[in-house]
MILUMVEX-392485 format. One record per residue (C-alpha): residue in three letters; y, z, x. Coordinates in steps of 0.05 Angstrom, whole numbers, padded with zeros to 5 digits, always signed. Example, Ala and Ser with C-alpha at 12.3 -4.5 7.8 and 13.67 -1.06 7.14 Angstrom:
BEGIN
ALA-00090+00156+00246;SER-00021+00143+00273;
This chain:
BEGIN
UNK-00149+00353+00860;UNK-00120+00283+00834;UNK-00127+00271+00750;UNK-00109+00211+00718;UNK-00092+00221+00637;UNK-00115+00157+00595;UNK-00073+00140+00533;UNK-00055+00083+00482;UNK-00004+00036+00503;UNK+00067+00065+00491;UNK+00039+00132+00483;UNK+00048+00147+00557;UNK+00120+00183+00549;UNK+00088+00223+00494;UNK+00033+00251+00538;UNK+00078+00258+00601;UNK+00114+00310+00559;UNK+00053+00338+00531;UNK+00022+00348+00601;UNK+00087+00378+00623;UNK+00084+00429+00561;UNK+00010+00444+00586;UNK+00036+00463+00653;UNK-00006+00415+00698;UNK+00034+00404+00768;UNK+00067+00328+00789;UNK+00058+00289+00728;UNK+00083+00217+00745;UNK+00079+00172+00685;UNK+00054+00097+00695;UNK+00025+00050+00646;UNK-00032+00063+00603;UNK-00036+00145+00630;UNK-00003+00195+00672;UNK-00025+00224+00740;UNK-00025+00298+00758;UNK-00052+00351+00805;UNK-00077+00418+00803;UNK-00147+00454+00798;UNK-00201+00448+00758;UNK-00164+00500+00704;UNK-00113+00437+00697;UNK-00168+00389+00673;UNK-00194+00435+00625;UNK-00139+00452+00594;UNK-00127+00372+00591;UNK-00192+00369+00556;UNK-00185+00423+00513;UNK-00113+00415+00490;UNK-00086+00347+00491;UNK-00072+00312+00435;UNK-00054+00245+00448;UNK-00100+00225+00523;UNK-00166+00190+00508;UNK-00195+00211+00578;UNK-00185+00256+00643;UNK-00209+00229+00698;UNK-00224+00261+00767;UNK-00215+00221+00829;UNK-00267+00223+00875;UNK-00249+00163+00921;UNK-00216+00092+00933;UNK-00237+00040+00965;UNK-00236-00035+00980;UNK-00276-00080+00929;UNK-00239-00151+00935;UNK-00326-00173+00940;UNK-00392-00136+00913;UNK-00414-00112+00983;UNK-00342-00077+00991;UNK-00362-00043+00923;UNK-00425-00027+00931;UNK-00411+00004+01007;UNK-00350+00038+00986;UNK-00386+00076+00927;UNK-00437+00107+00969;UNK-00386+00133+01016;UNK-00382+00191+00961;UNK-00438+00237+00957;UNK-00472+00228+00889;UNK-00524+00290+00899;UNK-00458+00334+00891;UNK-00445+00305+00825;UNK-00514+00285+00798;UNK-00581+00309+00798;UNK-00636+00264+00820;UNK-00665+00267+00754;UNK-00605+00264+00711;UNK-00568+00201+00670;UNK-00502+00169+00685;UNK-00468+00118+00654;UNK-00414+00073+00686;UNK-00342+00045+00650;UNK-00321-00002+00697;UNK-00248-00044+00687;UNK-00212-00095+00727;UNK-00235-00162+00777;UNK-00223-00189+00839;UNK-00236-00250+00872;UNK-00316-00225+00888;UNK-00316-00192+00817;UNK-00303-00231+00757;UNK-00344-00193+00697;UNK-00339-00115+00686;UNK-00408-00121+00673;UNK-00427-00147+00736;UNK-00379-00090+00769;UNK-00415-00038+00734;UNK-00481-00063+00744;UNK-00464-00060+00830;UNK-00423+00011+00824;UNK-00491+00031+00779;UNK-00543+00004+00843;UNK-00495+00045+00891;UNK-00507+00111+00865;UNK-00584+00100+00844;UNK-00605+00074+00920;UNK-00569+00125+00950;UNK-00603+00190+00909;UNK-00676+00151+00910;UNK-00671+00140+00985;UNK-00648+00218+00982;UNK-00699+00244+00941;UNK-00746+00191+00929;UNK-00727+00198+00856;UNK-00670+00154+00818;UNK-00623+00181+00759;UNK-00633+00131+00699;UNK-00584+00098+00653;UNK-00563+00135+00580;UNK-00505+00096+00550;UNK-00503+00147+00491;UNK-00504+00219+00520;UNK-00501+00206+00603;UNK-00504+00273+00635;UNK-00440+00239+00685;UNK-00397+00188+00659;UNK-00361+00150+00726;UNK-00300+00109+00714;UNK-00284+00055+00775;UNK-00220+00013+00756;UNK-00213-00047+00808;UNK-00143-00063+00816;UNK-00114-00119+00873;UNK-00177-00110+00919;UNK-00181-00029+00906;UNK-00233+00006+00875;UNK-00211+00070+00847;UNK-00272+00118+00839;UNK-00267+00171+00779;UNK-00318+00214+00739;UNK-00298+00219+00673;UNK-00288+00300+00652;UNK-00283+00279+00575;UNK-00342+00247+00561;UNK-00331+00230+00495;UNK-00261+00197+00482;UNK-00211+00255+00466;UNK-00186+00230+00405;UNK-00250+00244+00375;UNK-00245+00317+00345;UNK-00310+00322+00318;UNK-00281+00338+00243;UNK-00274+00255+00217;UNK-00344+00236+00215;UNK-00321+00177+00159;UNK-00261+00143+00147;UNK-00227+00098+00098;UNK-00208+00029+00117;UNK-00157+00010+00173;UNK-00165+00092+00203;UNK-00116+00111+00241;UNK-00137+00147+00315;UNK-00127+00219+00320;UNK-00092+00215+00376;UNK-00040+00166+00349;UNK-00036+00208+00296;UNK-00014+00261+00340;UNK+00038+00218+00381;UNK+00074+00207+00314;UNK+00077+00272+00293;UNK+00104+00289+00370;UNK+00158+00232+00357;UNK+00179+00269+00296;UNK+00188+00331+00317;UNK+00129+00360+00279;UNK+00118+00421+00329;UNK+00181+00440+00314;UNK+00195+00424+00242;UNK+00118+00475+00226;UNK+00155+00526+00270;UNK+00210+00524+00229;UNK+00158+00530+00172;UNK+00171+00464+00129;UNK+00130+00428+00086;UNK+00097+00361+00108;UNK+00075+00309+00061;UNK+00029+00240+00060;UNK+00035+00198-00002;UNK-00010+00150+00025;UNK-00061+00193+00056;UNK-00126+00159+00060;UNK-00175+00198+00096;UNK-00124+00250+00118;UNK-00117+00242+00189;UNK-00038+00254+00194;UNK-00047+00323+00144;UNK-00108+00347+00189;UNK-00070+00329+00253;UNK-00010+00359+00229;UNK-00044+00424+00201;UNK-00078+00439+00271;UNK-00011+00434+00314;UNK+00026+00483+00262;UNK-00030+00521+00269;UNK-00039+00524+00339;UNK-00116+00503+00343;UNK-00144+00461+00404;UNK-00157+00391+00382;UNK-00217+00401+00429;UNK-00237+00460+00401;UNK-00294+00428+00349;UNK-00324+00382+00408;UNK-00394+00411+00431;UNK-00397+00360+00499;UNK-00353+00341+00553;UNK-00365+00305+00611;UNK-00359+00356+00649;UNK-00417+00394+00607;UNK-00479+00373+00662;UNK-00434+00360+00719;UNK-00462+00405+00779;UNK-00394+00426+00794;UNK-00372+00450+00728;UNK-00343+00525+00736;UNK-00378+00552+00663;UNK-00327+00613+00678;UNK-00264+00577+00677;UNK-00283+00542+00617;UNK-00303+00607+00573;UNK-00242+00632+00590;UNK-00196+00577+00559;UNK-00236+00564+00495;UNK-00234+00644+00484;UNK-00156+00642+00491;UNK-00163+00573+00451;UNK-00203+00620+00387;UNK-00153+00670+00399;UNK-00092+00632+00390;UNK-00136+00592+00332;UNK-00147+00654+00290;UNK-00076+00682+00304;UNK-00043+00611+00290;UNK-00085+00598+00224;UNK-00065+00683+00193;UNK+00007+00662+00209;UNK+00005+00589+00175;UNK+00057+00589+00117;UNK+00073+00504+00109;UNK+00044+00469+00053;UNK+00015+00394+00056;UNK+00003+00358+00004;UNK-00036+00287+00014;UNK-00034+00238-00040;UNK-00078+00176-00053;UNK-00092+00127-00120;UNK-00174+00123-00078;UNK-00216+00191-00107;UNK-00267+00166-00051;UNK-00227+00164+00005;UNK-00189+00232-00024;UNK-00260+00260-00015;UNK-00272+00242+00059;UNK-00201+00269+00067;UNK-00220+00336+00033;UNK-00285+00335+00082;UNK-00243+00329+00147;UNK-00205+00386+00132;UNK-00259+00429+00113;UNK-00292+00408+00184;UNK-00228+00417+00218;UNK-00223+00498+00187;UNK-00160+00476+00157;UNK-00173+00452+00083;UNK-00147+00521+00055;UNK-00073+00499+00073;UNK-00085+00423+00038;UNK-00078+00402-00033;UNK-00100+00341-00035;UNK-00091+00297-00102;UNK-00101+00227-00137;UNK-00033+00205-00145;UNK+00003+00139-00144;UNK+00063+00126-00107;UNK+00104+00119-00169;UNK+00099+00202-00181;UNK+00109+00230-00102;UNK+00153+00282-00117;UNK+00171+00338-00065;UNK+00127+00404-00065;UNK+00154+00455-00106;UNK+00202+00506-00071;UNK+00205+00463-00007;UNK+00279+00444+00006;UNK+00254+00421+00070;UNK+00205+00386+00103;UNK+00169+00307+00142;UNK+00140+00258+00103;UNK+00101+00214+00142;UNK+00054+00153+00119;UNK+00011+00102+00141;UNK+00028+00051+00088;UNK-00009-00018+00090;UNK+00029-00079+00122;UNK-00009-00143+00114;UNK-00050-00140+00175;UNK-00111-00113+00150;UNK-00091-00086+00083;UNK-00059-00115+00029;UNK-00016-00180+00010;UNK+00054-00185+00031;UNK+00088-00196-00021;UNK+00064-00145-00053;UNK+00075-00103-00004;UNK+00153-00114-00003;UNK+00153-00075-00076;UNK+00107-00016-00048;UNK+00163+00001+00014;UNK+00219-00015-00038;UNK+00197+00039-00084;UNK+00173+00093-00035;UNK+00248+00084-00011;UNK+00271+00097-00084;UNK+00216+00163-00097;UNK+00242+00186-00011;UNK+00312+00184-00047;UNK+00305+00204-00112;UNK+00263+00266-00090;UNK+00266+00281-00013;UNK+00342+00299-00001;UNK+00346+00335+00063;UNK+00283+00317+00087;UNK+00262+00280+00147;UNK+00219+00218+00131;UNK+00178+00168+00178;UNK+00141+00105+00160;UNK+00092+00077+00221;UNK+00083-00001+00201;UNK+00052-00060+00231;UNK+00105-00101+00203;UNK+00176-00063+00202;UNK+00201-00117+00167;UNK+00181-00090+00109;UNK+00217-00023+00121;UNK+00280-00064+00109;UNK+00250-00057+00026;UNK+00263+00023+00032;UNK+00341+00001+00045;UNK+00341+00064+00085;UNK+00379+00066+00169;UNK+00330+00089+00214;UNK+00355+00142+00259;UNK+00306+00128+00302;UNK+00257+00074+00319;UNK+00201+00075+00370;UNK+00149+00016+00386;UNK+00080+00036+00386;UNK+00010-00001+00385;UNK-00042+00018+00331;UNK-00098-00015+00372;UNK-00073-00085+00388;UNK-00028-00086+00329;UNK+00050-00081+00358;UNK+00084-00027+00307;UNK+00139+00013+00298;UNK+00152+00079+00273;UNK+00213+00088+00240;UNK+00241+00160+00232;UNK+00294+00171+00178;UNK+00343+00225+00149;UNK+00352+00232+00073;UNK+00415+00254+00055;UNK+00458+00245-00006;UNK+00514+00191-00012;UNK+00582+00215+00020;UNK+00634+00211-00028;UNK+00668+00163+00017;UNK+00593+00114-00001;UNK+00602+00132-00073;UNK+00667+00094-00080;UNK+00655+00038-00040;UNK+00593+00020-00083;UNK+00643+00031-00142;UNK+00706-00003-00112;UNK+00639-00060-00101;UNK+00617-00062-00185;UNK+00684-00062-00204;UNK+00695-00133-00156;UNK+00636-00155-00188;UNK+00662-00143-00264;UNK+00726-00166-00254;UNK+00700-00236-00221;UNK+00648-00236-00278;UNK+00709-00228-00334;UNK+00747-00286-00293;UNK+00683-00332-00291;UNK+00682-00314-00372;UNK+00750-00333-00386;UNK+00739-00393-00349;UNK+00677-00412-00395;UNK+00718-00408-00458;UNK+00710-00460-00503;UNK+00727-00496-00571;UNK+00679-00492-00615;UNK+00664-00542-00681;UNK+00655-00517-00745;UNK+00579-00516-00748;UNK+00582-00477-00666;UNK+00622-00438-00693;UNK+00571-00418-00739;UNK+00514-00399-00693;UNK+00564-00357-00654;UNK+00580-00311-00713;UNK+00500-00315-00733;UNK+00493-00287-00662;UNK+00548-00234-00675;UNK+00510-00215-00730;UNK+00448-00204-00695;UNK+00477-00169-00637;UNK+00512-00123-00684;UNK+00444-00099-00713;UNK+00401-00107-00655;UNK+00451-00071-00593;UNK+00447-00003-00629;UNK+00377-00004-00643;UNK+00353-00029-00562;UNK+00401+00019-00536;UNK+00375+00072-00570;UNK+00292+00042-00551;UNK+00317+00038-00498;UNK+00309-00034-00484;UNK+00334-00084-00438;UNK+00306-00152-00461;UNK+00298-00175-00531;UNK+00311-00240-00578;UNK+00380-00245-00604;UNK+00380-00311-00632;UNK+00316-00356-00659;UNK+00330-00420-00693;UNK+00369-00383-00736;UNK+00402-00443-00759;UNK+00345-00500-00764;UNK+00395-00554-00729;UNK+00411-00506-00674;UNK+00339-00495-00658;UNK+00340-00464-00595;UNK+00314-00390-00585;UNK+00359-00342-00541;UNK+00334-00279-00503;UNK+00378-00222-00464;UNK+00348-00193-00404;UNK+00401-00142-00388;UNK+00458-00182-00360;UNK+00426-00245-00356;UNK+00415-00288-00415;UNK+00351-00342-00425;UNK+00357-00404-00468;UNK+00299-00442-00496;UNK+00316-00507-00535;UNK+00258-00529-00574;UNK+00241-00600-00562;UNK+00269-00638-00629;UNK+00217-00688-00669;UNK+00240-00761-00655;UNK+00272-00759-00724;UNK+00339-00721-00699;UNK+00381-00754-00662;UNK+00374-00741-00589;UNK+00460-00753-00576;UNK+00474-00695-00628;UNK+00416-00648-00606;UNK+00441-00651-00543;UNK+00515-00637-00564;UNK+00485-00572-00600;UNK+00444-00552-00545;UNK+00513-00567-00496;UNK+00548-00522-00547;UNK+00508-00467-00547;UNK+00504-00460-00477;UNK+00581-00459-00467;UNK+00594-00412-00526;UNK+00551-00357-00499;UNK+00577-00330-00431;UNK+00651-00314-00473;UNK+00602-00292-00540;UNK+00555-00243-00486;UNK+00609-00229-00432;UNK+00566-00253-00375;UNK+00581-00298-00323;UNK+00560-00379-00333;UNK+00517-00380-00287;UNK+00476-00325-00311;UNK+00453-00368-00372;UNK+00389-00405-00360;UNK+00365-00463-00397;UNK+00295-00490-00404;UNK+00269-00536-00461;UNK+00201-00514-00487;UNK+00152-00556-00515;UNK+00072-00553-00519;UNK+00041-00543-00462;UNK-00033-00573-00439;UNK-00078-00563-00373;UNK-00048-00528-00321;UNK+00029-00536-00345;UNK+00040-00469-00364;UNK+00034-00442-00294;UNK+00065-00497-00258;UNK+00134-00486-00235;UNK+00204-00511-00270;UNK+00248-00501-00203;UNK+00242-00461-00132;UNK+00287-00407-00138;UNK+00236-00348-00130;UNK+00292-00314-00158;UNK+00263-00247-00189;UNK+00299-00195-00225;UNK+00272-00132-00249;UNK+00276-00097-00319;UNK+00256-00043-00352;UNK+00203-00026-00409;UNK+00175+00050-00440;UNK+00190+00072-00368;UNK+00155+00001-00327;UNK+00190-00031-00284;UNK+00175-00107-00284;UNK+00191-00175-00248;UNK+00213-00230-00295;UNK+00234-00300-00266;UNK+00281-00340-00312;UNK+00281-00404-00262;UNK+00219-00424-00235;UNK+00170-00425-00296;UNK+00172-00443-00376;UNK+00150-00367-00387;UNK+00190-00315-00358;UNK+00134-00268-00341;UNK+00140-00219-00400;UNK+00130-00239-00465;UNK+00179-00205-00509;UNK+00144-00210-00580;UNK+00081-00158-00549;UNK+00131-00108-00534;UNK+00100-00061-00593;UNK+00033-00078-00574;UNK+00047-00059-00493;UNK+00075+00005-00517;UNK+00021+00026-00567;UNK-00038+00008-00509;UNK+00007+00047-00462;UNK+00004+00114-00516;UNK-00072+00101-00522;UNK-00099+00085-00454;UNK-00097+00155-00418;UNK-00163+00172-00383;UNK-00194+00107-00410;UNK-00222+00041-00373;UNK-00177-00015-00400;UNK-00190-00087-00397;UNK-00136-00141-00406;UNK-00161-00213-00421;UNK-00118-00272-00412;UNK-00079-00229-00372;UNK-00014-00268-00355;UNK+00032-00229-00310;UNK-00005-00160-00342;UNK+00035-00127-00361;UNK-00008-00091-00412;UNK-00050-00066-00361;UNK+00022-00034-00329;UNK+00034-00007-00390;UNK-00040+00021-00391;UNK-00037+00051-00323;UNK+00027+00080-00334;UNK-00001+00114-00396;UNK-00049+00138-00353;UNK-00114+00093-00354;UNK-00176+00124-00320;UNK-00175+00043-00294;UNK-00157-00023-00310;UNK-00180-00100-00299;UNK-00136-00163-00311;UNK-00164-00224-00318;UNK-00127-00289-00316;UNK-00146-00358-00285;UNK-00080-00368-00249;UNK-00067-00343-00177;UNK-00001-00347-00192;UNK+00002-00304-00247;UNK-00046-00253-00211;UNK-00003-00249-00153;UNK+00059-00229-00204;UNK+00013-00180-00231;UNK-00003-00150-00163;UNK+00079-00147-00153;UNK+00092-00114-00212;UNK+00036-00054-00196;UNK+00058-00051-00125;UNK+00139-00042-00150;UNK+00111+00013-00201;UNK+00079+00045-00148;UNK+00001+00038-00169;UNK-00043+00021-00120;UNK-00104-00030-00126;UNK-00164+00012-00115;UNK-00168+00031-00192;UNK-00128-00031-00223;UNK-00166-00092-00207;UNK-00151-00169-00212;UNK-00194-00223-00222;UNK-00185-00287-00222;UNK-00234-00322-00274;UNK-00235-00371-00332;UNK-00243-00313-00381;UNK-00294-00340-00434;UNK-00337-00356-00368;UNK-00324-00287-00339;UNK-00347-00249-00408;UNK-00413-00291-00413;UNK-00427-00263-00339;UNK-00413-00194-00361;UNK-00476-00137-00351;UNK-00470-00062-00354;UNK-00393-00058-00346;UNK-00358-00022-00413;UNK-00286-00011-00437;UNK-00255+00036-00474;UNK-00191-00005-00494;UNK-00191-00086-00492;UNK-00129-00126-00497;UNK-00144-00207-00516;UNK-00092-00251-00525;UNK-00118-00318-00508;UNK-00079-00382-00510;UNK-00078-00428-00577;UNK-00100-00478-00539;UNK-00132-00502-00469;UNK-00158-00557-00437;UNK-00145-00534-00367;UNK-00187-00569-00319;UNK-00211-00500-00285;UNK-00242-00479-00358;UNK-00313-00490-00367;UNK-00294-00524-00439;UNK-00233-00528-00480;UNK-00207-00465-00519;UNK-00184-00466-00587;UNK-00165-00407-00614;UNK-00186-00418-00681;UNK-00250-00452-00672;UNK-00271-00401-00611;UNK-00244-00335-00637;UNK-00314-00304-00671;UNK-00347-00319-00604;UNK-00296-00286-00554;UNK-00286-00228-00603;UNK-00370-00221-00598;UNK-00368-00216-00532;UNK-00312-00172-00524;UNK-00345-00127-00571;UNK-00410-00120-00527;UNK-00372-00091-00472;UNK-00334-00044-00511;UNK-00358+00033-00512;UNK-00379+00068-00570;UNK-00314+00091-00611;UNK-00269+00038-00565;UNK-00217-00005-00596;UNK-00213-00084-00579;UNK-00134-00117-00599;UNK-00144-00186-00609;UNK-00074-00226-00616;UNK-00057-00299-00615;UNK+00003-00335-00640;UNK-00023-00392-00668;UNK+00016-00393-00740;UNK-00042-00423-00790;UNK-00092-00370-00751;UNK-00141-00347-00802;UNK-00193-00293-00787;UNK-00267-00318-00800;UNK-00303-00285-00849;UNK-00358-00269-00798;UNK-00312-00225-00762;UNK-00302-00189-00812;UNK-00366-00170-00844;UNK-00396-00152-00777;UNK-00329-00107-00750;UNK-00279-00055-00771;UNK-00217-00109-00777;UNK-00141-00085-00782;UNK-00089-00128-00782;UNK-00028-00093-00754;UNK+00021-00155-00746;UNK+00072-00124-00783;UNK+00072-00067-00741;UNK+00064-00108-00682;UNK+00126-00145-00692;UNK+00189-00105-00670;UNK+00270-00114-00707;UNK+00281-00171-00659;UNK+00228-00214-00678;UNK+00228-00201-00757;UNK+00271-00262-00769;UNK+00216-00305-00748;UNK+00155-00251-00764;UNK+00101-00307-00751;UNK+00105-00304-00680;UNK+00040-00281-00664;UNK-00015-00247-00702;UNK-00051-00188-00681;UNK-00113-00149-00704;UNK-00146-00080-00684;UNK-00225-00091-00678;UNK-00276-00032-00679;UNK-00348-00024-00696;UNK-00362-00002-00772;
């Protein structure tokens, strides 16, 4: 008997060996499936045990079809009565054209008429058509003139188990969840007992796949109907026999079972459809499955070794790009903080993005996840050789001494009154580098118009320094505050022992409409620093604001303390970092809203690079005094407001003033805040005074002092800040 094996695109060498393992007799690969003989035994087992076909079909006969006659003759040279009862269903798939035959439904429609004249002028009775649950399914695949005749033994695709009855978004098939674990060795690694881990689980196909093969149970095993169920020529015998051996090996394979998986996911919903597929599948015992964010994958305890494989979005039907680039980048940094001498595999729809892990593959295969071209990329982590450890330090020791030559070459004379500000900056630093070492920070204010003629403020983020000349009033000279600001700018590289091209200069003045969030330059250079364990993007080049905001720093840090297991809400969001600092504190959830795109898009960066996922952290894009008039039902536990002093943007529904507007945004606030929650209000407009209104209706704090860190107490009117509670 001749059986064709249907499969994926590029899974075909996959199933070739998997036939081969299943002992069926002449496989021959070709594309889209692999051919074998043997009895009907063979195409059980087929049925029964492979992972990674979608059909088996059994050829009955070929024959020419280059026109519908040809068809339609050639079909009833088989006889149908031996296959179907008079009174039975059929259904027919039906692939391919010719020159007679130019619409699969038309070839289906004349295969279909073929069977049903030749049983009614039989029997006088005609089989019907049941698309749903046929009692024969017959496959005919016209290819240059030849119809190839099949009935389809599966019925059902194979790659439906019968345990995922829902599924998150962008599912994976079963069977190319198989053929991935096949490619990495899987079979072998559970053997060996390891461990097997997916950080980004979703509805835990990969951990259900991967806990059947280690232990030993028939993917077909759950599936009540084949195609072969009704077919007159089924042997019942042959089949009782296999799925007896099949619960044998089940029960044995499931008592030996000693690997752990673990499947993480930041979605509780989709973790519950996961936890549901492995109860269906018999398997759940053997998975702990847990809410987690990428930024804590860790390796199970006691498991030296082990395969992590994920799913992770790409931008094709999940996700944002960009974004995206910062979710690979840190799973590469968890794989090699964490996963030493473990294999790891990522299967992506754009492998470009595998370049963020800055891991070698060892191995790279190209794959298809429905029409989607991907690649799964298998990987090794290993620690550094000693011979990689000293090139990266022969590397940063190039890179100091060019830095030192680039200083010495930026050394300047100074006048008397530069001369000045430099040892006003010494001063500073001299007070300031103990205490931010010992915070633990990496960007504060060193320098803030200090000296009223130099009025310029300066900022250190890590090794790069940012320089922000106030604009002077037409009353100063414009020659000699443009010496000073020249002056300052050349002192600092020697002063700060940076290079001179890592100070950056922007002049900042009030801003109106949509200034704030237009760009200064094109660089899209961003740089990443550090803050009460967050890792953030900040862009010195292309905008007047850096994208962190070093006055809140307190503020981010005591929301971050306060937020765990609460809904937080950030308003006037900017690049919110708040609401990192809230998630990373543990927030239940949080929302940022902000009307700039841009700024939302930095936001989404910033999560992705922390390794916290959007389905609890939301952004929306909204003119926030129109979004809180819209707002029904929704409460907070913890609100963040910082709104601007000013705004006339033209995507506001009005103009904002701070000072006129702030008893009506704190009143709205307040009506989405739960009972016993906590609403900081901050601005930094200087003359800001709190209406009286305010505070005979609330519980009003002001905590400015405490909200104002060593950095910023030279110039301690920077912003103002207030806690706000119910009395």
């Amino acid at each position: 008997m001749k059986f064709f094996a249907t499969c994926p695109k590029g899974l075909e060498p996959v199933l070739f060996d998997e036939l081969q393992q299943l002992g069926v007799e002449q496989p021959k690969q070709t594309l889209a499936g692999v051919y074998f003989s043997g009895g009907l035994e063979a195409a059980y087992r087929a049925c029964l045990w492979s992972r990674v076909a979608n059909r088996v079909l059994f050829e009955l006969h070929r024959c020419p079809a280059e026109t519908a006659d040809q068809l339609y003759q050639g079909v009833r040279e088989v006889q149908w009565l031996e296959h179907l009862r008079a009174s039975g269903t059929l259904t027919i798939d039906f692939t391919g054209e010719s020159e007679g035959i130019n619409h699969s439904r038309f070839g289906a429609q004349k295969t279909k008429d073929a069977i049903v004249d030749q049983i009614r002028e039989e029997t006088g009775r005609r089989p019907s058509v049941d698309r749903a649950r046929p009692d024969l399914r017959i496959n005919v695949h016209l290819n240059r003139g030849e119809a190839t005749i099949a009935l389809d033994l599966s019925g059902d695709s194979l790659h439906r188990r019968g345990y995922r009855l829902k599924a998150g978004s962008a599912p994976m098939k079963e069977n190319l969840a198989a053929a991935l674990l096949y490619r990495c060795r899987w079979p072998e690694l559970a053997q060996q007992g390891q461990a097997f881990v997916d950080p980004m689980c979703g509805s835990g196909t990969l951990l259900v796949e991967a806990a059947m093969m280690a232990a030993d149970i028939a993917p077909g095993l759950l599936r009540k109907d084949y195609g072969f169920t009704f077919w007159p020529q089924h042997k019942a015998s042959i089949w009782r026999e296999l799925l007896e051996e099949a619960n044998q090996r089940r029960e044995a394979g499931l008592a030996a079972m000693r690997n752990k998986f673990e499947g993480f996911d930041a979605d509780p919903k989709v973790l519950n459809l996961a936890r549901d597929n492995a109860r269906r599948a018999g398997v759940e015992q053997f998975i702990h499955y847990e809410k987690r964010d990428l930024s804590r994958l860790e390796r199970p305890a006691k498991a030296d070794h082990g395969l992590v494989l994920t799913n992770p979005p790409y931008g094709e039907r999940l996700g944002d790009e960009p974004t995206l680039f910062f979710l690979y980048k840190h799973l590469g940094e968890r794989l090699k903080a964490d996963f030493v001498g473990w294999q790891a595999a990522v299967f992506t729809g754009n492998p470009e993005l595998c370049r963020m892990m800055k891991l070698a593959a060892d191995k790279t295969y190209k794959l298809y996840n429905g029409a989607i071209e991907s690649q799964l990329q298998i990987f090794n982590i290993r620690e550094r050789t000693e011979a990689e450890k000293e090139a990266i330090e022969k590397a940063a020791q190039k890179a100091e001494q060019k830095a030192l030559a680039e200083q010495n070459a930026a050394q300047v004379e100074l006048s008397e009154s530069a001369t000045m500000v430099a040892n006003r900056i010494k001063k500073n630093l001299k007070q300031l580098t103990k205490w931010a070492r010992k915070s633990d920070i990496q960007c504060y204010r060193i320098y803030d118009a200090d000296l009223p003629e130099y009025a310029v403020a300066v900022d250190l983020y890590g090794d790069w320094v940012h320089v922000q000349e106030y604009a002077p009033p037409k009353s100063v000279d414009a020659v000699k505050a443009f010496t000073r600001l020249q002056e300052v700018v050349q002192l600092l590289p020697g002063l700060l022992q940076v290079p001179a091209d890592h100070v950056v200069l922007k002049q900042r003045k009030r801003q109106q409409g949509t200034n704030q969030y237009e760009k200064q330059d094109q660089t899209d250079n961003f740089m990443e620093v550090s803050e009460g364990g967050c890792r953030l993007l900040v862009n010195l080049h292309d905008y007047l604001d850096t994208g962190l905001f070093l006055d809140h720093r307190p503020v981010r840090l005591q929301i971050q303390q306060q937020a765990t297991g609460k809904d937080f809400l950030n308003l006037f969001s900017y690049t919110s970092t708040a609401s990192l600092h809230a998630a990373k504190g543990g927030a239940r959830s949080t929302t940022s809203v902000d009307m700039s795109a841009t700024y939302l898009n930095w936001s989404r960066k910033n999560f992705a690079l922390n390794g916290f996922s959007e389905t609890t952290n939301h952004f929306v894009q909204e003119d926030c005094c129109k979004w809180l008039k819209a707002q029904k039902g929704e409460l907070y536990d913890l609100i963040f407001m910082d709104p601007p002093t000013f705004s006339n943007s033209k995507r506001m529904i009005d103009v904002l003033d701070v000072q006129r507007d702030h008893i009506e945004l704190i009143d709205q606030a307040m009506a989405i805040l739960r009972p016993g929650g906590k609403l900081i209000f901050s601005n930094n407009y200087r003359r800001f005074k709190m209406d009286a209104a305010v505070l005979d209706k609330y519980e009003v704090k002001d905590i400015t002092r405490q909200s104002i860190d060593l950095d910023y107490k030279r110039n301690n009117k920077i912003h103002q800040c207030f806690e706000i509670s119910e009395k």
